[in-house]
C-alpha positions in Angstrom: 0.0 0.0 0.0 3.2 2.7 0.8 4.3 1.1 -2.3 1.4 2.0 -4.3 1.4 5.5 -2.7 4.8 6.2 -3.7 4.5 5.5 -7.0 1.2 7.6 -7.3 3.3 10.2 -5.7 6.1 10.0 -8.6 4.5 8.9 -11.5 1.5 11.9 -12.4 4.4 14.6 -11.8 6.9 13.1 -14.4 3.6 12.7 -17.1 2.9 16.0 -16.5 6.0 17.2 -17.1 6.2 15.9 -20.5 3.1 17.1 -21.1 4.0 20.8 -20.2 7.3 20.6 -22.1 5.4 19.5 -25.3 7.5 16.0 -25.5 5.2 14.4 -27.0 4.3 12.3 -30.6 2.4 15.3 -32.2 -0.4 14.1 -35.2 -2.0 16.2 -37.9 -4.4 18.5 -38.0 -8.1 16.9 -38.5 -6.9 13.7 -36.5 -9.6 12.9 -34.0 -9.0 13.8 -30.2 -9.1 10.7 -29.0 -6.1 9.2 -31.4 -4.0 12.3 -30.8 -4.4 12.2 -26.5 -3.2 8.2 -27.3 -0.4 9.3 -29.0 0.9 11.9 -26.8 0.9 9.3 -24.2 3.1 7.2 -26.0 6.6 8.5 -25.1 6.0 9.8 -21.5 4.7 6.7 -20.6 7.6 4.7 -22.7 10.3 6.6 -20.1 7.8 5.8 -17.1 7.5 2.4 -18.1 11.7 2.4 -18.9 12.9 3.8 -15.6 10.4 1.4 -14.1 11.9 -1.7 -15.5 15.2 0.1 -14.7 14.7 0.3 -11.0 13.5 -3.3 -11.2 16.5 -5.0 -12.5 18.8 -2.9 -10.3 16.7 -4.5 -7.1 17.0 -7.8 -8.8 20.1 -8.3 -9.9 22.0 -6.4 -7.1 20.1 -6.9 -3.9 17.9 -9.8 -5.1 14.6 -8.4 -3.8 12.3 -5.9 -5.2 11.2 -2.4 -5.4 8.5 -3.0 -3.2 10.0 -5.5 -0.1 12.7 -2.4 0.0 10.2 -0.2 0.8 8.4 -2.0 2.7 11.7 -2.8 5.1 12.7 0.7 5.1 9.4 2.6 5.3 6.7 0.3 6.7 8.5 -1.7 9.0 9.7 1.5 11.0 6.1 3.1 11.0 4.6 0.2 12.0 7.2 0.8 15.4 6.3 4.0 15.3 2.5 3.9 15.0 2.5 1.9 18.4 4.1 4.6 20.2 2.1 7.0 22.5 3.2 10.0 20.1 2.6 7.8 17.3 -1.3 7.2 18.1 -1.9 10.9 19.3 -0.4 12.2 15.8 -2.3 9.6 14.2 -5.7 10.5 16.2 -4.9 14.3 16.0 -4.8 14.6 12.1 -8.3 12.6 11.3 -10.4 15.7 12.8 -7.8 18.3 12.4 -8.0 17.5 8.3 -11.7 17.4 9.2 -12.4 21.1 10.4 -11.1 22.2 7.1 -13.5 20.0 5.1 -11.5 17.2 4.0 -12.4 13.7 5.1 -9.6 12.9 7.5 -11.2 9.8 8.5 -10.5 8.7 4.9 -7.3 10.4 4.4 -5.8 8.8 8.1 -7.3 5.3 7.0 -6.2 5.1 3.8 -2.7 5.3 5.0 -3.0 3.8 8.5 -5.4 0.7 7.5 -2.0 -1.5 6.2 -0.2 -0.8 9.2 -2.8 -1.2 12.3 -4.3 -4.7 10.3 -0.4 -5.5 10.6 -0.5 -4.9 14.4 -3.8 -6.6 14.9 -2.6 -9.9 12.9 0.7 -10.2 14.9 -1.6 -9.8 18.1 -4.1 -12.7 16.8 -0.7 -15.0 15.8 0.9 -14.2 19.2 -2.6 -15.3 21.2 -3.2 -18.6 18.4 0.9 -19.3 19.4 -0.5 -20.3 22.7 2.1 -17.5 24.4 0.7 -15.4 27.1 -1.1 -12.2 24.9 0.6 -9.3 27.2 2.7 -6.3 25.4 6.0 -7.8 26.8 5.2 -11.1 24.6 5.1 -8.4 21.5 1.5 -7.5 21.7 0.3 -4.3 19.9 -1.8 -1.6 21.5 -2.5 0.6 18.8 -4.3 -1.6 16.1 -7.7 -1.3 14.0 -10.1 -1.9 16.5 -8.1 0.7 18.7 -9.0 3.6 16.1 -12.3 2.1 14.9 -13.6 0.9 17.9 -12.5 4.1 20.3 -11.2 7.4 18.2 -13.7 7.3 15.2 -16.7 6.2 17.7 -19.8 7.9 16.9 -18.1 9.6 13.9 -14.9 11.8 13.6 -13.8 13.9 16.4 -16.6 11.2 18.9 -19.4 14.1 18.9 -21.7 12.0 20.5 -21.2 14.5 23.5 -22.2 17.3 21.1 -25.3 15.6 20.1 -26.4 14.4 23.3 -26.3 18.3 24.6 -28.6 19.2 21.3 -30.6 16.5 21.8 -31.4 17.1 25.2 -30.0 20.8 26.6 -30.6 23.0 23.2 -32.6 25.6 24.0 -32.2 27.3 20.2 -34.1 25.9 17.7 -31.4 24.9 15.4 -29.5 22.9 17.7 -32.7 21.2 18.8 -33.7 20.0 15.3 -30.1 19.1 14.9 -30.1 17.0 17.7 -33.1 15.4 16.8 -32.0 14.6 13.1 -28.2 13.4 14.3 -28.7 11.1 17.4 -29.5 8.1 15.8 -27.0 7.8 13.1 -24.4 9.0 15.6 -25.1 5.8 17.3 -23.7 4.2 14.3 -20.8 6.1 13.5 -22.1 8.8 11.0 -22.1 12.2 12.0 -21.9 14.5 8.7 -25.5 15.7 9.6 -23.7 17.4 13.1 -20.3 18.4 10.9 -22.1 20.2 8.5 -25.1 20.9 10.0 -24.1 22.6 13.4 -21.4 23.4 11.8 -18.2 21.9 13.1 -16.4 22.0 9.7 -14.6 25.9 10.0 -16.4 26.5 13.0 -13.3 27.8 15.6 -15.8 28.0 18.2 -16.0 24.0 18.2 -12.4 23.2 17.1 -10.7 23.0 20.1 -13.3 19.9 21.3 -13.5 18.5 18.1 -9.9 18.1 17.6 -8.7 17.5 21.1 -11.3 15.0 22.1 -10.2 12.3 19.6 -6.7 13.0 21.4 -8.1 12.5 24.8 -9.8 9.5 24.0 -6.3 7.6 23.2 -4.1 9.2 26.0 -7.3 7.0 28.0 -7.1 4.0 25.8 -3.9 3.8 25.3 -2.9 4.0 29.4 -5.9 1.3 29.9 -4.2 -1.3 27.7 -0.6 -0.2 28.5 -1.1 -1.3 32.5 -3.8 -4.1 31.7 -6.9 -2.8 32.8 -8.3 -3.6 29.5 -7.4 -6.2 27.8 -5.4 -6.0 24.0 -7.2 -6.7 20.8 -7.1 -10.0 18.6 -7.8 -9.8 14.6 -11.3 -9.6 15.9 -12.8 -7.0 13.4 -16.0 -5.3 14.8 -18.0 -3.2 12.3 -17.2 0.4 12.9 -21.1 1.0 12.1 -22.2 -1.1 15.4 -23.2 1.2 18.1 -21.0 1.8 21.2 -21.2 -0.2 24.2 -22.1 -3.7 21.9 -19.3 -3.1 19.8 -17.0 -2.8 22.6 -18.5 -6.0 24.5 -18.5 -8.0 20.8 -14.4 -6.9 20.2 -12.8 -7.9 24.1 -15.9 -8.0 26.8 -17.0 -6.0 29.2 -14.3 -4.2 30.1 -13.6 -3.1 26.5 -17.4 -2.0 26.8 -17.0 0.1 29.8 -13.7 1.9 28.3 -16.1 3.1 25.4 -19.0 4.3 28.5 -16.0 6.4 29.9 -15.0 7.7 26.7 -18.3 8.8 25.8 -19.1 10.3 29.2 -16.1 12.5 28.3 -16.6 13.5 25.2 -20.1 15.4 26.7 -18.2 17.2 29.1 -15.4 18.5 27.0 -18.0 19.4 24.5 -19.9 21.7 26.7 -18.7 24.7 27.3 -18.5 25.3 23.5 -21.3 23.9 22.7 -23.4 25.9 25.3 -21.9 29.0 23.8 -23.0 28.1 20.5 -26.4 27.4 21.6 -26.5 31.0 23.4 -25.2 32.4 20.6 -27.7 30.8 18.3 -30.2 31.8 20.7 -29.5 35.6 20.4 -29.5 35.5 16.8 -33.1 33.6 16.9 -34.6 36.3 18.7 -33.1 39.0 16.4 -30.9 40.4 19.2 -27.0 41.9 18.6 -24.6 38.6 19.9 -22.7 41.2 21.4 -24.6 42.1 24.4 -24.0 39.3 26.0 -21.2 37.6 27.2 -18.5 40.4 25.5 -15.9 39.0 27.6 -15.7 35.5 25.4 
């Protein structure tokens, strides 16, 4: 998967480039477009192609692997360390809703790159517990796997705004937050909360950035130090749906301890929420009953 990234990386820049330059088999006037965008293909992709086989042979013939085991001994192996570090996860869990509050789908971005590397650490968990070896992080077992981010940072949807919606649902007192509330609650439950990014909105909202972006963060410093001393325990290759609600997916992945680490981390993510929240809803309030937001609370 780096691999393939990589090469995505390389290869659009160096057809462009020929493009740009004009390097390129040229036909005559009143040829149809189709036949002349084939031909103009031709050479950029002959040199791609080239330098391709090129790199090949060299990782053949002098170090009798290939392009793709090198990379993946050079680059993969040492982020794989890395992603099971402490800084690792909060980096990893920081940039999901960080790429989020700018409008780009950081939960897609983080997982397309991350998925290769956290399935690795979740099937050398399920090898070491099948090896009969007592499955504790001194045997080699991996906190920070797929279930870890499924299963606890992306719960309820990026950024875990079930605390958000649990305030609208219940707290609102403008009529905006309440009808938000009322349309988000259930699919938060399983996992999708676009109605609440957009809606509210959280997406280039700096009044609900700090939450959104630090409670993903909170939420691994809290699983991370629960599996690190034992309280819960690690995760197989057990993959849990990251559409099943909280609570059952957390009992259906490692019991009921893994359950009640998702009740803690849902309790919390109301609580950091709501002072922003409840100044949103004020704010929202104001502006419902026609009234200037700056008369009240000028010293936020």
């Amino acid at each position: 998967m780096i691999g393939a990234i990589i090469v995505g990386l390389i290869v659009p820049p160096i057809y462009c480039w020929f493009l740009k330059k004009n390097i390129r088999i040229k036909m005559p006037a009143g040829v149809p477009e189709g036949v002349t965008n084939a031909f103009s293909a031709l050479i950029p992709a002959f040199v791609i192609l080239t330098g391709a086989a090129v790199i090949h042979g060299i990782c053949s013939i002098g170090f009798d692997t290939t392009g793709i085991e090198i990379i993946y001994k050079v680059v993969q192996t040492p982020l794989q360390k890395m992603t099971d570090s402490l800084g690792g996860a909060v980096l990893m869990c920081f940039t999901g809703p960080f790429l989020w509050f700018f409008g780009v789908h950081g939960s897609t971005v983080v997982g397309g790159i991350m998925t290769g590397l956290l399935q690795a650490n979740s099937l050398a968990n399920q090898a070491i517990i099948d090896s009969g070896v007592e499955f504790t992080i001194a045997n080699g077992g991996h906190i920070v796997t797929q279930q870890f981010y499924d299963q606890f940072i992306n719960i309820t949807g990026a950024g875990i705004t079930i605390g958000l919606v649990m305030y609208m649902f219940f707290f609102a007192k403008s009529k905006q937050l309440k009808a938000l509330g009322k349309l988000g609650i259930i699919p938060a439950l399983f996992g999708i909360n676009e109605p609440i990014l957009f809606g509210a909105p959280v997406v280039m909202n700096p009044m609900l950035a700090i939450p959104f972006i630090g409670m993903p963060v909170i939420a691994c410093l809290i699983q991370y130090f629960a599996l690190y001393t034992g309280i819960c325990p690690l995760y197989g290759a057990t993959q849990i749906p990251w559409t099943c609600p909280p609570i059952i997916s957390g009992f259906l992945l490692a019991g009921w301890k893994s359950a009640l680490l998702q009740l803690v981390i849902l309790c919390v993510s109301f609580f950091v929420y709501l002072p922003f929240i409840k100044k949103v809803d004020k704010m929202n309030l104001v502006q419902e009953k026609n009234q200037p937001v700056e008369d009240e609370d000028e010293d936020w």
